[in-house]
C-alpha positions in Angstrom: -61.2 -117.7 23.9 -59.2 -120.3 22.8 -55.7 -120.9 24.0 -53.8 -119.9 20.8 -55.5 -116.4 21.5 -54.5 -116.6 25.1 -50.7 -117.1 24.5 -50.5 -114.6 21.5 -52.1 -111.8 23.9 -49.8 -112.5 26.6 -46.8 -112.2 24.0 -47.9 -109.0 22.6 -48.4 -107.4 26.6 -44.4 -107.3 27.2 -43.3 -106.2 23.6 -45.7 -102.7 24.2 -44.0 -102.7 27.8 -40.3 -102.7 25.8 -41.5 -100.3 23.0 -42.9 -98.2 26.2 -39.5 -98.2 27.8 -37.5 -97.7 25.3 -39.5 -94.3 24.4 -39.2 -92.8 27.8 -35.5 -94.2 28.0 -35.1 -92.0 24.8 -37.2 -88.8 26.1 -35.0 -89.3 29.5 -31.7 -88.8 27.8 -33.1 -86.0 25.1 -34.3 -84.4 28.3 -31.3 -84.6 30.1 -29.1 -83.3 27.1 -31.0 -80.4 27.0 -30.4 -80.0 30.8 -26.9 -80.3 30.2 -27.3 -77.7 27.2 -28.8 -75.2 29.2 -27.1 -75.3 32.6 -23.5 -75.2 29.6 -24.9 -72.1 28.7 -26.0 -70.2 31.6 -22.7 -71.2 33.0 -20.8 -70.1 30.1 -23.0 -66.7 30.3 -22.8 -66.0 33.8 -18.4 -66.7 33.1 -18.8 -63.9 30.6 -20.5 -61.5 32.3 -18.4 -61.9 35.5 -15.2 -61.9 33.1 -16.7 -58.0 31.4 -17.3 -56.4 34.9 -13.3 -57.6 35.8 -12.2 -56.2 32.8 -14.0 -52.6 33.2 -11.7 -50.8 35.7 -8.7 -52.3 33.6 -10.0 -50.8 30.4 -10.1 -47.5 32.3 -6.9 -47.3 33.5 -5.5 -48.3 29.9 -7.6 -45.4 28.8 -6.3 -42.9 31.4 -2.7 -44.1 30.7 -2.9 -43.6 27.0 -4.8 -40.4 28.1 -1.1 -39.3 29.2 0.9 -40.7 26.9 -1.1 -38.3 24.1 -0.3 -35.4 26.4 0.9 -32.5 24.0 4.4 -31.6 24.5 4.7 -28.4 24.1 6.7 -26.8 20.6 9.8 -25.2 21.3 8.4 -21.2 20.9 6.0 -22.3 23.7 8.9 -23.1 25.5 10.6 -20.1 24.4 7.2 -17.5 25.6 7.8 -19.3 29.3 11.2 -19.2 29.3 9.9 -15.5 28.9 7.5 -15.4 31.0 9.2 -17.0 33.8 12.7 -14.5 33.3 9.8 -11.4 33.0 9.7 -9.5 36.5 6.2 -9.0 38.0 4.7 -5.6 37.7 5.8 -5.0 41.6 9.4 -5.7 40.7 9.8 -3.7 37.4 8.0 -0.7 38.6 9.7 0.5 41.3 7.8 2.3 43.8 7.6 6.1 43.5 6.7 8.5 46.1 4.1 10.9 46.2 6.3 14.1 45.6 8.4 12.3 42.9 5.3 11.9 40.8 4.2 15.6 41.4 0.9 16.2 42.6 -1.3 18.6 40.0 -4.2 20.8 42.3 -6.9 22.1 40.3 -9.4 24.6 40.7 -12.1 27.1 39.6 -11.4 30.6 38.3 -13.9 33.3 38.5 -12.9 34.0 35.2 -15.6 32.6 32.6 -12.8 31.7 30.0 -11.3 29.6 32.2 -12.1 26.3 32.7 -9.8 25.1 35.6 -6.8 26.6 37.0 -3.6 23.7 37.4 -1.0 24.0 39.8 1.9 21.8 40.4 4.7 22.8 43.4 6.5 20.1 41.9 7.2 21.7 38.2 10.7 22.4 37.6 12.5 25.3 35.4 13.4 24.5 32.1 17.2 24.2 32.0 18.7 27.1 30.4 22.0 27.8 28.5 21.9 31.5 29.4 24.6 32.7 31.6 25.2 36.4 33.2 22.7 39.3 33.9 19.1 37.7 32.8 17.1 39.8 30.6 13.4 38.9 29.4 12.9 38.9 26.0 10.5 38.5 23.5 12.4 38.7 19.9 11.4 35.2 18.7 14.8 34.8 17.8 16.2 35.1 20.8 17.3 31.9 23.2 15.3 33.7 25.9 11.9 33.4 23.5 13.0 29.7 22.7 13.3 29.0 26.4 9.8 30.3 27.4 8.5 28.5 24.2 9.8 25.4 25.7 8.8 25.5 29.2 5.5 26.4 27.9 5.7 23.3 25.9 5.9 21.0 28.5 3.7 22.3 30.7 1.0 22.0 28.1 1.9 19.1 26.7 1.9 20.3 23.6 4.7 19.4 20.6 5.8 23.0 19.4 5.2 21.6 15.5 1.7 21.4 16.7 1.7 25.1 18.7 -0.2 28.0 17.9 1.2 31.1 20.1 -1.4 33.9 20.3 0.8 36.0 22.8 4.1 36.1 24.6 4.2 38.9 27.2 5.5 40.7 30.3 3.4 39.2 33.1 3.8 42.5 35.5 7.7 42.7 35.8 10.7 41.4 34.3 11.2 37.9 35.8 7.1 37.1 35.1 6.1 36.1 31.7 2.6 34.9 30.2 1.7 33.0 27.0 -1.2 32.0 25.6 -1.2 29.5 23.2 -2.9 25.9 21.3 -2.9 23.3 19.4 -3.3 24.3 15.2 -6.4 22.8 15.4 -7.6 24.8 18.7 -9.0 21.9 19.7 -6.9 22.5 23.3 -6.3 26.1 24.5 -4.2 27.2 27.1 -2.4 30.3 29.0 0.6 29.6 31.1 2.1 31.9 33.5 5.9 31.1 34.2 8.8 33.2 36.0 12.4 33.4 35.6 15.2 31.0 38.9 18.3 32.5 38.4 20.8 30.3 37.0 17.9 27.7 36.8 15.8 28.9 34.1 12.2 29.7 33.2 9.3 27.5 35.7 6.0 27.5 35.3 3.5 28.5 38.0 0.2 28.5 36.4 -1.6 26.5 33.7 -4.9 27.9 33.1 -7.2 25.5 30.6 -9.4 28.2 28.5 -13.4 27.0 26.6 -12.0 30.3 24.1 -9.1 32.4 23.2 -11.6 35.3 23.1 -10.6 37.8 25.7 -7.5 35.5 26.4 -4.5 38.0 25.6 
């Protein structure tokens, strides 16, 4: 080898090293960019997530307060119906309370009688006022305010309107302060036979209601 050669080898060896140097210098810094790169945006992420979960609970209570604020307000004949319902007494204060012998206490019971379906009593029935005055005499003209006074204690009792009455008989119920009627509805649909006698001064009371299944054999 001759000592040209020798020289020129020598002067290539360090310009590789430089080239060599220079390429890792470059790799190095893309290198440490992307570092940077990356850690920015793992950073950047883990700010974002932290920053969501803080913002969560504020969200909620945003949506619970706007929650209330859409509350309905109530139209003014809401307000009216509770006005109402609040000035309306309770069922304890508007019915008063009413004792057992105010409210009449009906007994019912068999009759051996096979038209009769039950026999009603009631020791708190009252006479039907009457407009008669003077010596009481029964009649049974059906003109007569006697005959519209037993009509309309007989009424009562039965519970039936005298537009809607049918009466079969009016009679003498074994002397002349004792009267019996039998009677029902036009339709016959409710039949009944009402014994009743005369309270001075007071009027005609009835003492028994007797509920018939037929007006067969009634009068």
């Amino acid at each position: 080898m001759s000592e040209r050669q020798t020289r020129s080898g020598r002067h290539l060896q360090p310009s590789r090293n430089k080239k060599l140097d220079k390429l890792l210098n470059v790799l190095i810094g893309v290198v440490v960019v992307l570092i940077i790169i990356t850690a920015t945006y793992v950073f950047k992420w883990q700010d974002d997530a932290d920053q969501a979960v803080k913002d969560e609970p504020v969200q909620e209570e945003q949506s619970g307060d706007d929650e209330k604020e859409v509350e309905k307000e109530p139209t003014d004949e809401e307000k009216e119906d509770l006005a109402v319902e609040e000035d309306k007494p309770s069922e304890e204060e508007s019915e008063p309370e009413t004792s057992q012998e105010e409210q009449g206490t009906a007994e019912e019971s068999a009759s051996d009688n096979p038209i009769v379906e039950k026999v009603i009593t009631n020791k708190n029935w009252q006479p039907t006022p009457t407009t008669q005055t003077g010596q009481h005499v029964s009649s049974y003209d059906d003109t007569s305010v006697d005959w519209a006074e037993k009509v309309a204690t007989v009424s009562t009792v039965t519970g039936i309107d005298q537009s809607n009455m049918i009466i079969w008989r009016m009679q003498n119920n074994g002397g002349p302060n004792s009267s019996i009627a039998t009677v029902s509805t036009n339709d016959k649909s409710q039949m009944y036979r009402v014994s009743m006698e005369w309270v001075d001064n007071e009027g005609w009371k009835p003492v028994k209601l007797e509920q018939l299944n037929t007006l067969e054999g009634a009068y």
